[in-house]
C-alpha positions as a printed Julia matrix, in Angstrom:
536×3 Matrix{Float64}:
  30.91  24.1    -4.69
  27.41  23.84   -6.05
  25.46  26.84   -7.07
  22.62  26.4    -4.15
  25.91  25.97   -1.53
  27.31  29.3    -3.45
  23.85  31.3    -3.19
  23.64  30.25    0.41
  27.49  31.35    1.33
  26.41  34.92    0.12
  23.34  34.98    1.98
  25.13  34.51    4.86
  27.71  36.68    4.13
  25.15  39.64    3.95
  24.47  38.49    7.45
  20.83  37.1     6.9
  19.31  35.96   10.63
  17.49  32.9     9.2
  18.5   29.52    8.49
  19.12  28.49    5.21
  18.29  25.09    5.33
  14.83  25.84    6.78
  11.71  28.2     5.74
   9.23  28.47    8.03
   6.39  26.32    7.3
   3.48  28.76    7.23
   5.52  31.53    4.88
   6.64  28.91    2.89
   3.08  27.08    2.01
   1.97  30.96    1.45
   4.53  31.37   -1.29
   4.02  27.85   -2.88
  -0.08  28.75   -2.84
   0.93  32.38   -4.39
   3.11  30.63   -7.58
  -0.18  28.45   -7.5
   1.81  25.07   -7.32
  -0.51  21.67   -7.48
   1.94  20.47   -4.23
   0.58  22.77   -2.11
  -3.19  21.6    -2.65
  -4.81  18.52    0.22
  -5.83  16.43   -2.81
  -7.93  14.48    0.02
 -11.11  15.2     2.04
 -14.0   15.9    -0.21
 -16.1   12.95   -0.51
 -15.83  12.95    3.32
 -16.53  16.13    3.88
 -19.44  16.22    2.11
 -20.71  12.69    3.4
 -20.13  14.12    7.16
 -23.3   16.6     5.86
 -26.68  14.45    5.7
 -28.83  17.45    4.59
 -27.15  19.6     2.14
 -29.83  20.33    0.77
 -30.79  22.51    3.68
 -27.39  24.55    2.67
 -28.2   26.88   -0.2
 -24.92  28.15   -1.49
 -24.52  31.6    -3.1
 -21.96  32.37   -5.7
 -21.15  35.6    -6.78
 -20.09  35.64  -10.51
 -19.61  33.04  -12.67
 -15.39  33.83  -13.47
 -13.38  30.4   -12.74
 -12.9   30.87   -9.17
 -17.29  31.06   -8.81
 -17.48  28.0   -11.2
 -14.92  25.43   -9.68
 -16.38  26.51   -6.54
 -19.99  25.57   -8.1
 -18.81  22.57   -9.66
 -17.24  21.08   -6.42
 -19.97  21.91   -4.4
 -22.67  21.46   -6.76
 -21.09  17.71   -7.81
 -21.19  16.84   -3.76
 -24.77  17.62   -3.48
 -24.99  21.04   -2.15
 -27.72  22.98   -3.98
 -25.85  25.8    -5.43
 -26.87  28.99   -7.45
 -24.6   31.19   -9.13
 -25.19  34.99   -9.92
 -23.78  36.45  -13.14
 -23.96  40.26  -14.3
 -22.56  39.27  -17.99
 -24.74  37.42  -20.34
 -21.93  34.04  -20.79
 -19.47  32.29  -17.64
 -15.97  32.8   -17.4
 -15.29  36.23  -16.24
 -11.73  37.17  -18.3
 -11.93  32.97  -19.4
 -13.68  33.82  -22.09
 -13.83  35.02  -26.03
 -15.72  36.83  -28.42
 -16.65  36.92  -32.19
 -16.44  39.26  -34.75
 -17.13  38.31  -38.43
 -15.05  35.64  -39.59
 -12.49  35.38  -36.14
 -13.28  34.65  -32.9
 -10.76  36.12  -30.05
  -9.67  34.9   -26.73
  -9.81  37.7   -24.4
  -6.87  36.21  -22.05
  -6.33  33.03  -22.14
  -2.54  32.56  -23.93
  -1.03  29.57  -21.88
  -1.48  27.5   -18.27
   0.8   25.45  -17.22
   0.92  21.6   -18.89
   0.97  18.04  -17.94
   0.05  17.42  -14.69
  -0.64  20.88  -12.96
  -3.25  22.14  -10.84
  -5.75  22.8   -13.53
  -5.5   19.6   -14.92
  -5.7   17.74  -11.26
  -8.68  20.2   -10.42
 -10.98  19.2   -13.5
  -9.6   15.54  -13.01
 -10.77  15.46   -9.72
 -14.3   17.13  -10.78
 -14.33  14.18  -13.69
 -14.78  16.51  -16.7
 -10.97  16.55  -17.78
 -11.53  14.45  -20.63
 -14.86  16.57  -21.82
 -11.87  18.98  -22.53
  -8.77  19.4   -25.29
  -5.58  21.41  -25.14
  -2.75  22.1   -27.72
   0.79  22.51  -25.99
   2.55  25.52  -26.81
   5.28  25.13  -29.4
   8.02  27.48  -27.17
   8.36  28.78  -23.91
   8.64  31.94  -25.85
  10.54  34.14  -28.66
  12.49  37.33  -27.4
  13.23  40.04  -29.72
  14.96  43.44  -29.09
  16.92  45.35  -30.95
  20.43  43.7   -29.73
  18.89  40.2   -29.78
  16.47  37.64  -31.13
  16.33  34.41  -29.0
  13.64  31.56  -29.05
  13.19  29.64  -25.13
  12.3   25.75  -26.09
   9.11  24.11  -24.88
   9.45  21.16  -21.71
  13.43  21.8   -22.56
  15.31  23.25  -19.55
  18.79  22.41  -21.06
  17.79  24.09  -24.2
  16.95  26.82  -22.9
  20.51  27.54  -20.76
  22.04  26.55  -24.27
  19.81  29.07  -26.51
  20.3   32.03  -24.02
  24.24  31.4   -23.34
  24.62  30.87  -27.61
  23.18  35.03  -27.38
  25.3   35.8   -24.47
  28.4   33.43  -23.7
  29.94  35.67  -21.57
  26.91  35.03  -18.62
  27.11  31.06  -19.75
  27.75  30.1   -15.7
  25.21  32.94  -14.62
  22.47  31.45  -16.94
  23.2   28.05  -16.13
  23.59  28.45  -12.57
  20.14  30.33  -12.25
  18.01  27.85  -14.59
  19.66  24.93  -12.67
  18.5   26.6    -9.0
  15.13  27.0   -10.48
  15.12  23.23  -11.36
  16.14  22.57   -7.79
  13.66  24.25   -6.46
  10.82  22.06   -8.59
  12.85  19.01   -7.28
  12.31  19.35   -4.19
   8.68  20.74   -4.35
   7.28  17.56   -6.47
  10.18  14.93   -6.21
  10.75  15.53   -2.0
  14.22  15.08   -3.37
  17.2   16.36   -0.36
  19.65  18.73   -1.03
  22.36  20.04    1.02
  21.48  23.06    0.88
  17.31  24.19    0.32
  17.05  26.19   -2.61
  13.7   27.19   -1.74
  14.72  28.11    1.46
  17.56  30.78    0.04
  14.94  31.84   -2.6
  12.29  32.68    0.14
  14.2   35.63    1.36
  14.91  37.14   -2.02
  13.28  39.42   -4.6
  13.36  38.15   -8.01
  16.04  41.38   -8.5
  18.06  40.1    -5.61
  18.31  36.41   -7.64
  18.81  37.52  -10.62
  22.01  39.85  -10.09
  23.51  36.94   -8.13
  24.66  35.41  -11.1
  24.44  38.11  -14.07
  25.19  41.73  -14.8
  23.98  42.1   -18.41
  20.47  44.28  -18.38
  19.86  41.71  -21.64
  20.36  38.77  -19.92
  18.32  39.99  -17.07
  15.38  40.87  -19.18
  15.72  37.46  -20.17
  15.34  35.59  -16.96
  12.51  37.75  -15.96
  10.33  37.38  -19.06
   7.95  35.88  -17.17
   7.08  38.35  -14.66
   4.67  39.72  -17.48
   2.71  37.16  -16.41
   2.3   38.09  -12.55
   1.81  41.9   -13.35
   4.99  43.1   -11.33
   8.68  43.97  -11.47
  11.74  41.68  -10.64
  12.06  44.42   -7.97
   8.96  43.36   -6.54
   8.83  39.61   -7.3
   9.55  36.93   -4.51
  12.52  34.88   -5.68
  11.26  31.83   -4.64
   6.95  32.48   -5.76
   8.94  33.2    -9.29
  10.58  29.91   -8.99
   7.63  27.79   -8.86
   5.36  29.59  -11.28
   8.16  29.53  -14.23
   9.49  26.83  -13.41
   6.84  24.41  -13.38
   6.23  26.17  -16.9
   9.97  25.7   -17.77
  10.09  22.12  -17.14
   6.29  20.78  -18.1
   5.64  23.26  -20.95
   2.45  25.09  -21.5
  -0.9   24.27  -22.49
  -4.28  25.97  -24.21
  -7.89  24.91  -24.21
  -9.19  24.08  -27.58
 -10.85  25.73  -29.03
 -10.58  28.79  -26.86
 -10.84  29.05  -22.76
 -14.54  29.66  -23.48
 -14.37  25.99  -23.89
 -13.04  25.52  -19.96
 -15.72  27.96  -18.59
 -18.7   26.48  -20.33
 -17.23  23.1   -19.15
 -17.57  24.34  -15.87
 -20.83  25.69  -15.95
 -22.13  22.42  -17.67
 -20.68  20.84  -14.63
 -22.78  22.6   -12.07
 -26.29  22.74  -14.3
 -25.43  18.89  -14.5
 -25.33  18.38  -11.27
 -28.69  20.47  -10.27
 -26.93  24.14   -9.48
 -28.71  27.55  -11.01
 -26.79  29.92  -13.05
 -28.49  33.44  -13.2
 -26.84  35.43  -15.95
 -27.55  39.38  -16.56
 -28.13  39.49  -13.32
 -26.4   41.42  -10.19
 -25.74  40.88   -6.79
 -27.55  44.52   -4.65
 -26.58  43.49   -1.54
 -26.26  40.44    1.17
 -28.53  39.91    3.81
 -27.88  39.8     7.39
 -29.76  39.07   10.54
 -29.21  40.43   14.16
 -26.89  38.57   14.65
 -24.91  39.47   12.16
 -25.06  35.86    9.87
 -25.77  35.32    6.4
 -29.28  34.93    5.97
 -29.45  35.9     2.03
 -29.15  37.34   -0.77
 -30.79  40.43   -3.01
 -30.68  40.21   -6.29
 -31.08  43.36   -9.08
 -34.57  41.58   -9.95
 -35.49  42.15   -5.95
 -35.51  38.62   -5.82
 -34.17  37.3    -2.21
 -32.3   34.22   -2.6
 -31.97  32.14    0.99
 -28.34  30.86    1.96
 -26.15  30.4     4.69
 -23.02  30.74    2.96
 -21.35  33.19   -0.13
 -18.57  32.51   -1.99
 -17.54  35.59   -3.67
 -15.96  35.51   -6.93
 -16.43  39.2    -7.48
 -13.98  42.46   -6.82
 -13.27  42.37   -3.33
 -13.72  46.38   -3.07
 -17.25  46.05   -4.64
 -18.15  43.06   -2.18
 -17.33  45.4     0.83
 -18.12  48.64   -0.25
 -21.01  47.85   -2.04
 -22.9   44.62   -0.38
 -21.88  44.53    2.82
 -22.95  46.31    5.44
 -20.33  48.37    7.48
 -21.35  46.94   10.91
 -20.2   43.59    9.84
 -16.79  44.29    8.3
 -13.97  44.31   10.98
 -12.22  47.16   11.44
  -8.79  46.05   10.97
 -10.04  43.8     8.08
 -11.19  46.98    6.44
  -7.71  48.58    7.18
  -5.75  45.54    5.64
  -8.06  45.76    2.78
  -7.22  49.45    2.12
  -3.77  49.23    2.16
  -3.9   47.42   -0.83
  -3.2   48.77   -4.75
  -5.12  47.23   -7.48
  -2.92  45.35   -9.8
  -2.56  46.77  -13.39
  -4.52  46.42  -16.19
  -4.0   45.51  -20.06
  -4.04  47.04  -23.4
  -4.89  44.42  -26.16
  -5.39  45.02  -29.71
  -6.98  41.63  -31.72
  -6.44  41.26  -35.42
  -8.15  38.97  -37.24
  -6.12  38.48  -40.83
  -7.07  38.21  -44.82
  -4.37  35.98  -45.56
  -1.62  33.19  -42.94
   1.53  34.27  -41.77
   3.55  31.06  -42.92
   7.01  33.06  -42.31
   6.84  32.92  -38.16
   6.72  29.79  -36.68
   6.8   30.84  -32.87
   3.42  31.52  -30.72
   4.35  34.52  -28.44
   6.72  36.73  -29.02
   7.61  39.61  -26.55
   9.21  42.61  -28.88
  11.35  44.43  -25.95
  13.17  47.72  -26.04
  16.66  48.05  -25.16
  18.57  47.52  -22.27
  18.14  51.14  -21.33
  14.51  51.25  -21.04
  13.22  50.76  -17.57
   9.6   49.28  -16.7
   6.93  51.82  -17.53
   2.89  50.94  -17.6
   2.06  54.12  -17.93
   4.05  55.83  -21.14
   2.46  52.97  -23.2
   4.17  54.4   -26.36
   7.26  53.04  -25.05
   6.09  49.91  -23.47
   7.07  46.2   -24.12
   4.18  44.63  -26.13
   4.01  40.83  -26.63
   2.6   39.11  -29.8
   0.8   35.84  -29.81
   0.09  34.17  -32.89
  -2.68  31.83  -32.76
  -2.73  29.63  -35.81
   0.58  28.5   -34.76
  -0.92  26.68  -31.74
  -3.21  24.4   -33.81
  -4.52  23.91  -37.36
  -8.14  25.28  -37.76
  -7.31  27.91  -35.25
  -8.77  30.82  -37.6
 -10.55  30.22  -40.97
  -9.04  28.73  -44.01
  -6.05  31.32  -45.4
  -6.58  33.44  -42.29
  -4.68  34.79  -39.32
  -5.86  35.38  -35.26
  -3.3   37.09  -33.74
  -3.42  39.82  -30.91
  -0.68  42.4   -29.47
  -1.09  42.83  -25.54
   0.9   45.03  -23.21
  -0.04  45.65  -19.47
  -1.1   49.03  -18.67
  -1.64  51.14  -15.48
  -4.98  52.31  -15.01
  -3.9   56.55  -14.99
  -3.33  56.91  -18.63
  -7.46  55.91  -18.97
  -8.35  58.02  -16.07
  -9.17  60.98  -17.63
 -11.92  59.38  -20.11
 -13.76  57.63  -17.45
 -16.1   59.5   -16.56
 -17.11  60.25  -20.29
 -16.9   56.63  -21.3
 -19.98  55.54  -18.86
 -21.98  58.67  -20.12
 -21.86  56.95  -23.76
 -19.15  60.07  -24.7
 -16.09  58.36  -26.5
 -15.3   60.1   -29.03
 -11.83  61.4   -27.37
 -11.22  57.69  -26.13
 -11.89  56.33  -29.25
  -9.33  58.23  -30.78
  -6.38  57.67  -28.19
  -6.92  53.87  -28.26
  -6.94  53.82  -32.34
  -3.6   55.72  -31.95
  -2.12  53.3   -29.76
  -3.63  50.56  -31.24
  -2.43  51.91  -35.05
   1.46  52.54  -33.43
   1.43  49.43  -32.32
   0.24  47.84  -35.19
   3.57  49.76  -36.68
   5.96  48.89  -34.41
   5.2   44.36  -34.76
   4.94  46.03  -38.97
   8.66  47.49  -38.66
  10.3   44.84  -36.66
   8.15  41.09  -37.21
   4.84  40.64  -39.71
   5.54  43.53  -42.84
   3.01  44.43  -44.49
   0.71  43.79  -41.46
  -1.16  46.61  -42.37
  -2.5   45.57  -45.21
  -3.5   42.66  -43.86
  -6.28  43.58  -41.3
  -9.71  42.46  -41.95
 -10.74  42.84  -38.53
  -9.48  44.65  -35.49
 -10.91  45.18  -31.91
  -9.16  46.94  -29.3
  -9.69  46.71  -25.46
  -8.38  48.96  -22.31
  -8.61  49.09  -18.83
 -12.34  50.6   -19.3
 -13.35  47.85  -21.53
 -12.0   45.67  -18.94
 -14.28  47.51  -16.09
 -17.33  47.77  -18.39
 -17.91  43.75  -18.74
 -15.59  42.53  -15.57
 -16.65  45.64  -13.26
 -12.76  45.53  -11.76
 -11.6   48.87  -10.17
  -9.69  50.32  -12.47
  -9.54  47.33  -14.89
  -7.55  45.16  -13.29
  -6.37  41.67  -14.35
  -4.8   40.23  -11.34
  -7.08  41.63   -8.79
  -4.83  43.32   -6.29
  -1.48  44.32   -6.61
   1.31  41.26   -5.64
   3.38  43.37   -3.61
   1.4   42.33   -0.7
   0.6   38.37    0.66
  -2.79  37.35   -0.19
  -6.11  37.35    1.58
  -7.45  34.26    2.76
 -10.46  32.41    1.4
 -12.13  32.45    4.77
 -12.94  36.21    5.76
 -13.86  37.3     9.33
 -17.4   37.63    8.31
 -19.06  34.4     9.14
 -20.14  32.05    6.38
 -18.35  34.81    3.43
 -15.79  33.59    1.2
 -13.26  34.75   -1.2
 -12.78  33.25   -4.59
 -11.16  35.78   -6.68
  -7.98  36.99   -8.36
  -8.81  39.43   -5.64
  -7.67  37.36   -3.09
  -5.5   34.41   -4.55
  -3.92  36.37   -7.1
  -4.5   36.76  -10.72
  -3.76  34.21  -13.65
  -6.5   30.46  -14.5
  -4.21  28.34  -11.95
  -4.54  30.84   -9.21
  -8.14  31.9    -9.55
  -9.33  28.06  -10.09
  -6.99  27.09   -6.78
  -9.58  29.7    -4.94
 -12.7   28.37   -5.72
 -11.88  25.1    -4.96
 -10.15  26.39   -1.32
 -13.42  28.24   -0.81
 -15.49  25.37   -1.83
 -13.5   23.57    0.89
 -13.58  26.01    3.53
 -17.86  26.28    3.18
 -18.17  22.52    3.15
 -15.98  22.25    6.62
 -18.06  25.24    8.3
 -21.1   23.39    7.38
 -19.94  20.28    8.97
């Protein structure tokens, strides 16, 4: 008996009252949009979308903020002749896509890997013809894992190798690894290939948690930690993560590899915003949005800028927080009531704690790229004891040559972060008082430092030539996210669609696709989309 046939015999068994061969269509495309896969994208419909509209010039476009969701939406809309102005509070594009310099280094703020070969951001700056203007380097592992039972390094583009690494560390969950890697390859099978199975894995995966999956095939907390290393990367637990959303976004990752933009993903943004000034669109940078403009009846009419300046448009695309947007530039009279409701039910997503180090000398002795440094099996999830939390390491000379400067080192140590331990210096913070702040991040910042000292780089210490250190109300200061978050709101709840149920408004955002490049650059174009149909 196969291991999809298996999974669905137990489903059944625990009396599920849907059919396993079948997902319903509409929940299904939601999930494959939420793990941001390329097959759920209409690759089609542009060009005639935008020749159906003989005078788009008489459709000024408003974009607020200039993170990847407001460019692609500026570049599509901008390259199809729709005159198009974007409005940016920071002083460069790219929102979190972006990086920073400091003597000798210059950091990434986010960007540690997309997903290679072939995958929506590479079909999405294809289609907007500046792929080649752009150069990646392909991650040299999935990832390293190191804990204090274990040290194990996941291949790149390698599914096989990675069953074989994982069951070499634990051989007696060989069949549970293998069984699980080999449903997640089914899954990407019949998502891209349309191959037929028996039985639809994505259909069993639908109506589990990532939890549920998991302890299907293994018992070992190790193992498990394993399996879900990725869920880092969509900012919540296995507990909380759809089975089959976690099968698309790592496994597209486990089978095509990942990818970087040389020479950091302030390359990608600036690409982007190239792509709109070359095509006649206006950025506007240190400058905010006040408020948008309605008539009587209750359509878009414009735009206020903080300069006072009234910018005339039918249509925003917002690539901004979606609590800002409605508490802050909309008026109430337009906002649906049970819109507002859904919108308040939901829980921003967490934040991150990074510290970046920029290096006197190279670290010849570690090969790998990122490396999460776990605690034991023991230790459950915690964002908000962040003595105790899981950090990961990334290592960014081992990406490419000429990363950092000759005989130096980039290399940063992230770990997500709820928002409450920060709380308490907020107010301070934005009255110019952080001298307490200032003190707890060093501390965290110097025991982490410690910790990838004790168990990965020694001497680390004495290595540090440069070190900056960002929280949750760094993250506010130059994003302005509630709370500081990263992936907009929380995934424990389906996302928002593009088209709100205020007329000629549109959502671009981690805010309402979800957080992560793929994601965010999947809204703007489906916003893009959405404005060009209305306008039609």
């Amino acid at each position: 008996m196969s291991s999809s046939d298996k999974l669905s015999n137990k489903l059944s068994n625990q009396g599920s009252d849907q059919d396993s061969s079948e997902v319903s269509r509409r929940k299904f495309l939601k999930t494959m949009l939420m793990a941001s896969s390329a097959a759920a994208i209409d690759w089609t419909g542009f060009s005639t979308l935008a020749d159906a509209i003989s005078n788009k010039k008489n459709f000024p476009i408003v974009i607020i903020g200039a993170g990847l969701g407001g460019l692609v939406s500026g570049a599509y809309l901008s390259k199809h002749g729709f005159n198009v102005t974007v409005i940016e509070q920071h002083f460069i594009p790219g929102g979190y896509a972006t990086s920073f310099e400091r003597d000798d280094f210059t950091f990434d703020v986010s960007l540690h890997a997309t997903v290679a070969e072939h995958a929506t951001p590479q079909m999405i700056l294809q289609d907007l013809g500046i792929w080649d203007k752009l150069k990646v380097a392909y991650t040299p592992e999935l990832r390293r894992i190191v804990t204090p039972n274990f040290d194990v390094t996941l291949p790149a583009k390698d599914p096989e190798g990675v069953k074989q690494a994982l069951s070499k560390v634990f051989p007696h969950e060989k069949e549970g690894i293998y069984n699980f890697y080999t449903e997640m390859e089914q899954v990407i099978s019949e998502l891209w290939k349309r191959k037929k199975f028996k039985t639809s894995m994505m259909a069993n995966l639908e109506k589990l948690t990532l939890e549920q999956w998991m302890s299907f095939h293994v018992k070992d907390p190790d193992v498990k930690q394993c399996l879900s290393i990725f869920s880092g990367y969509y900012g919540v637990t296995p507990a909380k993560t759809n089975a089959l959303f976690y099968a698309i976004a790592t496994g597209e990752y486990l089978v095509l590899g990942g990818q970087y933009y040389k020479t950091r993903s302030q390359d990608l943004s600036d690409t982007l915003a190239e792509c709109i000034e070359n095509n006649g669109g206006n950025i506007l940078y240190n400058t905010e949005v006040e408020h948008i403009v309605f008539n009587q009846e209750n359509k878009i009419e414009g735009v206020v800028d903080s300069t006072g300046k009234k910018h005339q448009t039918k249509a925003v695309i917002a690539n901004c927080s979606i609590p800002i947007l409605f508490n802050k530039m909309l008026p109430k009279r337009v906002i649906p009531q049970d819109f507002t409701q859904k919108i308040q039910k939901r829980n921003t997503s967490l934040s991150s704690f990074v510290v970046w180090l920029g290096l006197n000398k190279k670290i010849d002795h570690i090969k790998d790229y990122e490396i999460d440094l776990l605690h034991d099996k023991n230790y459950k999830y915690s964002y908000k004891d962040l003595d105790r939390a899981d950090i990961g390491v990334t290592i960014y000379d081992n990406l490419f040559k000429g990363y950092s400067e000759p005989g130096k080192t980039t290399l940063s140590i992230i770990c997500l972060s709820d928002f409450e331990p920060w709380k308490k210096f907020e107010k301070d913070y934005f009255k110019g008082k952080k001298e307490l702040y200032t003190k707890e991040k060093e501390r965290l910042a110097n025991n982490f430092i410690k910790r990838v000292e004790q168990r990965l780089i020694p001497g680390l210490s004495d290595m540090i030539e440069v070190i900056e250190i960002g929280t949750p109300l760094t993250n506010i200061s130059y994003t302005q996210n509630p709370e500081g978050a990263i992936y907009g709101f929380d995934r424990d709840m389906p996302h928002l669609k593009a088209k709100t149920p205020v007329k000629g408004l549109y959502l671009a955002s981690a805010w309402s696709h979800g957080g992560g490049y793929t994601p965010v650059m999947m809204a703007g174009r489906d916003a893009a989309k959405l404005a060009m149909s209305d306008f039609r």
